[in-house]
C-alpha positions as CSV (number, residue, x, y, z in Angstrom):
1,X,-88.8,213.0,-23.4
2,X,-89.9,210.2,-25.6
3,X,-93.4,209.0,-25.6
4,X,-95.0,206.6,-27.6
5,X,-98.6,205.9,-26.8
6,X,-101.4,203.8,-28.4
7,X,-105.3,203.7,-28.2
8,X,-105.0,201.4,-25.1
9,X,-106.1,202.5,-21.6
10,X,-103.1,203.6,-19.3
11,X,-102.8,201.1,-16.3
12,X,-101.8,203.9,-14.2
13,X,-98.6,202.3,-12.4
14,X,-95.6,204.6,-12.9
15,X,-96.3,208.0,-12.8
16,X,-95.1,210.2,-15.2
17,X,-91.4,212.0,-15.2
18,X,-90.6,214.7,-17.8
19,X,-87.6,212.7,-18.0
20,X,-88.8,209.8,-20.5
21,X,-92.1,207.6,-20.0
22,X,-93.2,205.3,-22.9
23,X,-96.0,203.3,-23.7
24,X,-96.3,200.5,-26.0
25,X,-99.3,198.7,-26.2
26,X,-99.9,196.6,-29.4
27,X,-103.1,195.1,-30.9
28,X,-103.8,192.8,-27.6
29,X,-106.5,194.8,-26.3
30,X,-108.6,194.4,-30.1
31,X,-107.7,191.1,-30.8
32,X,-108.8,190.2,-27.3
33,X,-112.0,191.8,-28.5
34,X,-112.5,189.5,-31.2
35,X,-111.5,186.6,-29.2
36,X,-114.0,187.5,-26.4
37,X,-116.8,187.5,-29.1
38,X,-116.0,184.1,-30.4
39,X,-116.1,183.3,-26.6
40,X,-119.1,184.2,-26.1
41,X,-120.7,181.7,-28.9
42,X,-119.1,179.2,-27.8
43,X,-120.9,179.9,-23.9
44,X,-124.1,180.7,-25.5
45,X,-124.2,177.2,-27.5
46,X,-123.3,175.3,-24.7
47,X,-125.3,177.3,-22.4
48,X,-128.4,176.4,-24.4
49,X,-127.2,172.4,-24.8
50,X,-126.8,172.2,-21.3
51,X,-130.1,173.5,-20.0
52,X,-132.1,171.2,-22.6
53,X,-130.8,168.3,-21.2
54,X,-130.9,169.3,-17.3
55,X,-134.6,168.9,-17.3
56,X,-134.1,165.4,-18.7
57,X,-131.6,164.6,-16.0
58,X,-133.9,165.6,-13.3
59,X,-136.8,163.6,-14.4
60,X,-134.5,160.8,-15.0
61,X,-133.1,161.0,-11.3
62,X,-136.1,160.9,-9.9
63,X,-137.8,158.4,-11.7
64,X,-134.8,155.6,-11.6
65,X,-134.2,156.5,-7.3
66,X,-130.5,157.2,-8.7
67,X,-128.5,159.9,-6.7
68,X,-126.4,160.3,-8.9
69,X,-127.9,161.5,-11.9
70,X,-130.0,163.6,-9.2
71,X,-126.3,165.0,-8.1
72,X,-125.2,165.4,-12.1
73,X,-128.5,167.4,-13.1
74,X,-128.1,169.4,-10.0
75,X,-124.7,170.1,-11.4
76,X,-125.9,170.8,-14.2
77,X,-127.6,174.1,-12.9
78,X,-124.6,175.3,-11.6
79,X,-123.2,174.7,-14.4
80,X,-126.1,176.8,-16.9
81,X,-126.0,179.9,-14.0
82,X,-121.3,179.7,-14.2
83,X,-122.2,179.4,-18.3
84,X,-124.6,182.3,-17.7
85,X,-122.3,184.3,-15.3
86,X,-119.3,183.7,-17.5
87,X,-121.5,185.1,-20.7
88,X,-122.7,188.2,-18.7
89,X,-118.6,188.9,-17.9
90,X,-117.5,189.0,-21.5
91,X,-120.4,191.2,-22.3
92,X,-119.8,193.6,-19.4
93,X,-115.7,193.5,-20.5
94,X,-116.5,194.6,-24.2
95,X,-119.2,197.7,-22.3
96,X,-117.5,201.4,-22.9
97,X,-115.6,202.3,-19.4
98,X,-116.5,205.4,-17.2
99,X,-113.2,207.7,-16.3
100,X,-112.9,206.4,-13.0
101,X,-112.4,203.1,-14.2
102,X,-109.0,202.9,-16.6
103,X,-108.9,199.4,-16.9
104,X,-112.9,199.2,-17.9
105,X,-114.2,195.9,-16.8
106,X,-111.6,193.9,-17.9
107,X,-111.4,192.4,-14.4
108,X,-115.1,191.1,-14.2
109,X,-113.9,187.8,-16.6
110,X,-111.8,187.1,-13.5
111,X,-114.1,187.8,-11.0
112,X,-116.7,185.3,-12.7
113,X,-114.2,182.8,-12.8
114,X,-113.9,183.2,-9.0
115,X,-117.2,182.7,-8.6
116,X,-117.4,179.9,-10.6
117,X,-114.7,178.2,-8.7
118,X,-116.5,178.8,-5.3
119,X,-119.8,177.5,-6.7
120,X,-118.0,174.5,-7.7
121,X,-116.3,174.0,-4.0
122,X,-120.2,174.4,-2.7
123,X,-121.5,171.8,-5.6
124,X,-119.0,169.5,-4.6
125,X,-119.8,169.9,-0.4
126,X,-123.5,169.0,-1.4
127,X,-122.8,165.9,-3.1
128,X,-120.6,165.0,-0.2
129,X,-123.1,165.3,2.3
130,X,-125.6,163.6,0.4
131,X,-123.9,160.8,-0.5
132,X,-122.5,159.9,3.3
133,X,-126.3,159.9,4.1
134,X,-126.8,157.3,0.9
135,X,-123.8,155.0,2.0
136,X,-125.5,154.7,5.3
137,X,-129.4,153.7,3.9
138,X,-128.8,152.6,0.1
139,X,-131.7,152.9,-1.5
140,X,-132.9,151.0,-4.8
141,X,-131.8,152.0,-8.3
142,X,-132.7,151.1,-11.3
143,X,-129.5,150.9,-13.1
144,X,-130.1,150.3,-16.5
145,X,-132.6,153.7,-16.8
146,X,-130.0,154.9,-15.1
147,X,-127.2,154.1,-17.5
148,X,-129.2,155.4,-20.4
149,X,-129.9,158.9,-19.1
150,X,-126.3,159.4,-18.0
151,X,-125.2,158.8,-21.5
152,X,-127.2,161.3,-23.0
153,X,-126.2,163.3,-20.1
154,X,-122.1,162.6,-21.2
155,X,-123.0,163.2,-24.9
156,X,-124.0,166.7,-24.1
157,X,-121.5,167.8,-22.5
158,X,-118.8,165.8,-24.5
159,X,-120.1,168.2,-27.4
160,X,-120.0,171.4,-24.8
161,X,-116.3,170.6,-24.2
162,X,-115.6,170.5,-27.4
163,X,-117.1,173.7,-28.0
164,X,-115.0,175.4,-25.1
165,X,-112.4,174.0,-25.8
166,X,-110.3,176.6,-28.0
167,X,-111.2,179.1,-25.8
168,X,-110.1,177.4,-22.0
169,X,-106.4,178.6,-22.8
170,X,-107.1,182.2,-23.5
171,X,-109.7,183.2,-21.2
172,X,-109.5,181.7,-17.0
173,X,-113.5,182.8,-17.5
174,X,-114.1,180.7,-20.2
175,X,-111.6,178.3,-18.7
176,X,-113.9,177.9,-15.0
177,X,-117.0,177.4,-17.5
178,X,-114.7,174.2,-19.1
179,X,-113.7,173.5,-15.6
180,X,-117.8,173.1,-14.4
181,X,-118.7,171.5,-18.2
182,X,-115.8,168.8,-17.2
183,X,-116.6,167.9,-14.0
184,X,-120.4,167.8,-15.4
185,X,-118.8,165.2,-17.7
186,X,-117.2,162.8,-15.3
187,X,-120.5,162.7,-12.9
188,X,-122.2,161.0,-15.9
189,X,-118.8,158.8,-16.1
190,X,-119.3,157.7,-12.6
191,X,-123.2,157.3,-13.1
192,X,-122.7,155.4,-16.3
193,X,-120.4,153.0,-14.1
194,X,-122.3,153.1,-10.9
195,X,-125.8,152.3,-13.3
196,X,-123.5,149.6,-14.4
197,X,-122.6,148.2,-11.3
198,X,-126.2,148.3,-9.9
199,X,-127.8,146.6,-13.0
200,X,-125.0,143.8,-13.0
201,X,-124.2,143.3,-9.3
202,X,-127.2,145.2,-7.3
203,X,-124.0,146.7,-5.8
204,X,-125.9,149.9,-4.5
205,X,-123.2,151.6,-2.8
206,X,-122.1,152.2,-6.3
207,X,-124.1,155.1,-6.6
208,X,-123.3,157.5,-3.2
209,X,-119.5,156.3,-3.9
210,X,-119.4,157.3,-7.8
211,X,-120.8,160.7,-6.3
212,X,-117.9,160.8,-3.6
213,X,-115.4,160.4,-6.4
214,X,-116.9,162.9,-8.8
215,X,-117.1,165.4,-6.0
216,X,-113.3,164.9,-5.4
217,X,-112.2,165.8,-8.8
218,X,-114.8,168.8,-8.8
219,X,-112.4,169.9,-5.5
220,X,-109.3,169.4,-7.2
221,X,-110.4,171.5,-10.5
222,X,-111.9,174.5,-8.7
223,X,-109.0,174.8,-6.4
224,X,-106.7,175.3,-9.4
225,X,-109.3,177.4,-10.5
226,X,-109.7,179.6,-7.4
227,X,-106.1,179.7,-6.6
228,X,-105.1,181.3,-10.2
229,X,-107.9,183.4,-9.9
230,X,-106.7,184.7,-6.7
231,X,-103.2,185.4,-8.2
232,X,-104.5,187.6,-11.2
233,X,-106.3,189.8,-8.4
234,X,-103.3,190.0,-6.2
235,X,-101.3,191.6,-9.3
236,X,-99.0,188.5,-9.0
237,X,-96.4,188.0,-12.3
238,X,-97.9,185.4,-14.6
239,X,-97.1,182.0,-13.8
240,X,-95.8,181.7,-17.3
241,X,-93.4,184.8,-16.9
242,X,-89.8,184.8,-14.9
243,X,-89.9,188.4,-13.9
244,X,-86.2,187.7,-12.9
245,X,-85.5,186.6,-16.4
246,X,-86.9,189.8,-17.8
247,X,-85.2,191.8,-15.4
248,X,-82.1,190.5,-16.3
249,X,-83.1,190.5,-20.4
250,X,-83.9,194.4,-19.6
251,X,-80.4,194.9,-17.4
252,X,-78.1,193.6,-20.6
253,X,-79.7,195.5,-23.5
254,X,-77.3,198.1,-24.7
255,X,-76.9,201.5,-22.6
256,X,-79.1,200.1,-19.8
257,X,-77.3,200.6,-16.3
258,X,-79.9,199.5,-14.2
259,X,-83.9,198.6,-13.8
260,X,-86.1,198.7,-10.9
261,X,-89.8,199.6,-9.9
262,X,-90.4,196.7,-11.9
263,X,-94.0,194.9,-12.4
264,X,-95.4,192.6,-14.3
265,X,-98.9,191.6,-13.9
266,X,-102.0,190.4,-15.5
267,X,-104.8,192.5,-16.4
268,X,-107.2,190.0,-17.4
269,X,-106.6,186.8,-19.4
270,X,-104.1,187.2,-22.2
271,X,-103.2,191.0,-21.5
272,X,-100.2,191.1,-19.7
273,X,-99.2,194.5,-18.3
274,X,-95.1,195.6,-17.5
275,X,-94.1,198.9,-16.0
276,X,-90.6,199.7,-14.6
277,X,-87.8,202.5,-14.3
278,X,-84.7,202.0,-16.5
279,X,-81.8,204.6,-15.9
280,X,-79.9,205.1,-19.4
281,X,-76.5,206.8,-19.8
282,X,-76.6,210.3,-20.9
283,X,-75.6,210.2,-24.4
284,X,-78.5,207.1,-25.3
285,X,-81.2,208.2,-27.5
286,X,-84.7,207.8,-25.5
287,X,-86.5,207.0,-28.8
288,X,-84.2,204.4,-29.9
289,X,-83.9,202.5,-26.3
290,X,-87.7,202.4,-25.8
291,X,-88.1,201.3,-30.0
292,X,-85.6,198.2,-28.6
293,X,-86.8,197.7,-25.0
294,X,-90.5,197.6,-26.5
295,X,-89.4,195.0,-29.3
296,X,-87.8,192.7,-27.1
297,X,-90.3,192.5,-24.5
298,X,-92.5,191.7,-27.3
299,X,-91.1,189.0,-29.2
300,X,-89.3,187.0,-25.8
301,X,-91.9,187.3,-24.0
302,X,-95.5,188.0,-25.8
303,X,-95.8,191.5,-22.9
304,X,-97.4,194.2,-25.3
305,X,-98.7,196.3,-22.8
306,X,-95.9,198.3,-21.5
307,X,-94.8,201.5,-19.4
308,X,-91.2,202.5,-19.3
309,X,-89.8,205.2,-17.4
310,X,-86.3,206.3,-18.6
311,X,-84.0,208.2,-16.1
312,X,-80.6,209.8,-16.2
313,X,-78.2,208.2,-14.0
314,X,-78.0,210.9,-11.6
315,X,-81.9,211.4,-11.6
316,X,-83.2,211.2,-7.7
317,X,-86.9,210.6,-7.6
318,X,-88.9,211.8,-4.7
319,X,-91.8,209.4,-3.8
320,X,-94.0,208.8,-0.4
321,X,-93.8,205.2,1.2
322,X,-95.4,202.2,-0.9
């Protein structure tokens, strides 16, 4: 038997066989660590920009008659309580994990960013329903107020994407915050240009249809959103992964004669998980063929955390119905 285990948690998928089970999980899980920390910064600076202006965007709305900015400071909230949610996630992830739990909380960065897609699906729905009542009464605006506030509103959260921003491609948490700062963004866009319209034209539809628009890219990002969330948690392969390619990388190394059980799956953002069953011929060393199979799965395809089974040729495994 050759076994070669690390300080990582085991993800429990293959059971063990005296007949050659090896783990190789790298420095993913500590470097993740680190990155989570910087993470959380990040959230907590733009966290604390984004509720300092909400209040302004409120009092702005109401005082100008605009829904719009109304509609963007409401946004606003949801996007402090997904900044909050998101922050509370990467704390709980980093929390020591009880025995019954061998993953820890890894999977709560996920969950948030679930959440945070739904809350954007019920954001947008709001400002739909609100602005269909507006198109049918329009009521007066005063633009230029209106166009002032929104900038402020834009500069704020151009600075909180530009704080997220090296963090959206490692973390789908951190990336559903982006995804609410973003959308924040372009509702003071379309207020900016609706303020515009209304000061220049007294074109007051402007207003309920800049919502309309904002609310339909909201709807396109948290779908994205929701429907990669929804992959992770249904232990689908990484969009970024051809398991048939690493099936096939696994089937031509040396003294390999045949792979299967295999899985490939996300744990939470940037830990990628393998297991499988590889049945060696006779004379192969264990040691050696894990040393390679580890090595390759490693440098073609970034997958540190990994369980292989080796089996004899003529090894018959006795399992229940999965």
């Amino acid at each position: 038997m050759a076994h070669d285990s690390s300080h990582a948690p085991p993800h429990g998928r293959s059971p063990g066989h005296a007949h050659g089970h090896g783990h190789g999980h790298a420095h993913g899980l500590h470097d993740a660590g680190g990155s989570r920390r910087a993470q959380r910064r990040r959230l907590a600076l733009t966290l604390t920009l984004t509720s300092l202006y909400m209040g302004a965007e409120v009092v702005g709305g109401l005082l100008t008659g605009s829904l719009a900015l109304l509609a963007d400071a409401g946004h606003m909230l949801a996007d402090a309580g997904a900044l909050a949610l998101s922050l509370f996630a990467l704390w709980l992830a980093e929390q020591p994990a009880p025995a019954d739990r061998t993953y820890g909380y890894y999977r709560m960065e996920i969950l948030a960013a679930l959440a945070n897609g739904a809350a954007l699906v019920a954001v947008a729905a709001g400002l739909f329903l609100e602005a269909v009542e507006r198109l049918g009464a329009p009521t007066e605006v005063l633009g230029a107020p209106m166009m002032a506030i929104a900038a402020g509103g834009l500069l704020v959260n151009g600075a909180g994407l530009a704080i997220l921003h090296a963090g959206r491609g490692q973390s789908l948490n951190v990336r559903g915050a982006w995804l609410h700062v973003m959308s924040d963004a372009l509702g003071s866009v379309g207020a900016i240009t609706a303020g515009g319209l209304i000061w220049a034209f007294d074109w007051r539809w402007a207003d309920p249809a800049a919502t309309i628009a904002i609310g339909a890219l909201i709807v396109r990002s948290a779908w994205a959103l929701l429907r990669e969330a929804v992959a992770v948690l249904m232990e689908g392969a990484p969009g970024h992964i051809d398991v048939d390619e690493v099936r096939s990388a696994l089937r031509e190394t040396p003294e390999v004669e045949s792979v299967h059980d295999l899985h490939v799956w996300t744990i939470t953002s940037g830990i990628v998980a393998l297991s499988c069953h590889v049945c060696a011929a006779d004379d192969v060393s264990q040691r050696e063929l894990l040393e390679r199979l580890q090595e390759l799965l490693r440098t073609r395809f970034g997958i540190d955390h990994v369980t292989i089974q080796i089996e004899p040729p003529d090894f018959q495994e006795t399992r229940g119905v999965v």
